[in-house]
C-alpha beads as a LAMMPS data file, in Angstrom:
LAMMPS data file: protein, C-alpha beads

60 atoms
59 bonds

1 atom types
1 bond types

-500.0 500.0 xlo xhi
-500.0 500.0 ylo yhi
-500.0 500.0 zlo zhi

Masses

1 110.0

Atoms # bond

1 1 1 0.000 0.000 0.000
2 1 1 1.705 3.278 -1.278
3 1 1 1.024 5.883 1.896
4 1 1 1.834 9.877 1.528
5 1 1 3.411 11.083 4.852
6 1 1 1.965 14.078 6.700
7 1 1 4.413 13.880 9.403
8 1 1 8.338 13.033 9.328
9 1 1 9.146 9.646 10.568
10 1 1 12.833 8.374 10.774
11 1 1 14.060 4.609 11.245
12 1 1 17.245 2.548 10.746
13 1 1 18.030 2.936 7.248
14 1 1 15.136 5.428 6.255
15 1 1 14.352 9.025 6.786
16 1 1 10.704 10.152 5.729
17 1 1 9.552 13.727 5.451
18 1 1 5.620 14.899 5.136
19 1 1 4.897 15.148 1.632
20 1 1 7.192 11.984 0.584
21 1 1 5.081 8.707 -0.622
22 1 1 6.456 5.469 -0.085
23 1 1 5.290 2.065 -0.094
24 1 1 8.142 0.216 2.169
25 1 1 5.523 -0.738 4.707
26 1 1 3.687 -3.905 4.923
27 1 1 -0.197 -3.013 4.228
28 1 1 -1.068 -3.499 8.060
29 1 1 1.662 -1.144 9.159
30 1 1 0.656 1.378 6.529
31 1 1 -3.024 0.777 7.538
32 1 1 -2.105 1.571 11.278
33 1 1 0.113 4.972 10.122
34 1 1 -3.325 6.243 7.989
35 1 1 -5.553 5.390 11.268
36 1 1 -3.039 7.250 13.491
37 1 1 -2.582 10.200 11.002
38 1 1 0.639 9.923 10.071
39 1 1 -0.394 9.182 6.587
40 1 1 -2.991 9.359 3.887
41 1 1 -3.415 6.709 1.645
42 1 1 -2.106 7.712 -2.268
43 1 1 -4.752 6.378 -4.836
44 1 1 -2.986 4.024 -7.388
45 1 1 -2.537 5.672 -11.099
46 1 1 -4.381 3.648 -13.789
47 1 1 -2.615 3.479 -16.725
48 1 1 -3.521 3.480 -19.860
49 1 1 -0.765 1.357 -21.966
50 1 1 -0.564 2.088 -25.865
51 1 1 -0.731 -0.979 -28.032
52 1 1 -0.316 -1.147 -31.608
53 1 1 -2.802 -2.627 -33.592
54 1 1 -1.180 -5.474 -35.960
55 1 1 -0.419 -3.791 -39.843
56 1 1 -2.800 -5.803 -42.079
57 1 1 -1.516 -8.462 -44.099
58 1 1 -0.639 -8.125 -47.319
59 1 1 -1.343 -11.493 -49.628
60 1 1 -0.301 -10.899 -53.552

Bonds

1 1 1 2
2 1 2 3
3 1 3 4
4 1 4 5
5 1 5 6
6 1 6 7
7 1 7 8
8 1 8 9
9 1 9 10
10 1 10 11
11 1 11 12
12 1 12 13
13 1 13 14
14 1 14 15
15 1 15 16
16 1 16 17
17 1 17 18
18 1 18 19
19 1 19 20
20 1 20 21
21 1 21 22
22 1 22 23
23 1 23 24
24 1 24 25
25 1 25 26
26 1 26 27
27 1 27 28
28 1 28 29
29 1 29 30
30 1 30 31
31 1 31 32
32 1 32 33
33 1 33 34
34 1 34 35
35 1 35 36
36 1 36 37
37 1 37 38
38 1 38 39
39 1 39 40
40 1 40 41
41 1 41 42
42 1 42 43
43 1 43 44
44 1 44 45
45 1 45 46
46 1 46 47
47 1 47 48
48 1 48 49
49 1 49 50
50 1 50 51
51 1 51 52
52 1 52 53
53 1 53 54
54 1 54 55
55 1 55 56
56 1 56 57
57 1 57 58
58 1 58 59
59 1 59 60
């Protein structure tokens, strides 16, 4: 679960400032930092992929 930080938060190995999204938690820890307002979820991005469509064939 991708989390945006509201608050700073610093651990062995990481330093997190408010604004900064991350998704190096396990979804219950990130769950439990939204709930405690250290966090706000960050919706996921859909993507829209470009695909070419196959040339038609050419017989002759």
């Amino acid at each position: 679960m991708k989390i945006k930080m509201l608050t700073s938060l610093a651990g062995v190995g990481f330093a997190l400032a408010p604004g900064d999204e991350t998704d190096r938690f396990p979804d219950a820890e990130a769950r439990r930092m939204v709930e405690a307002g250290y966090a706000v979820p960050v919706a996921e991005e859909k993507r829209e992929i470009a695909t070419r469509k196959p040339a038609p064939e050419k017989r002759g």
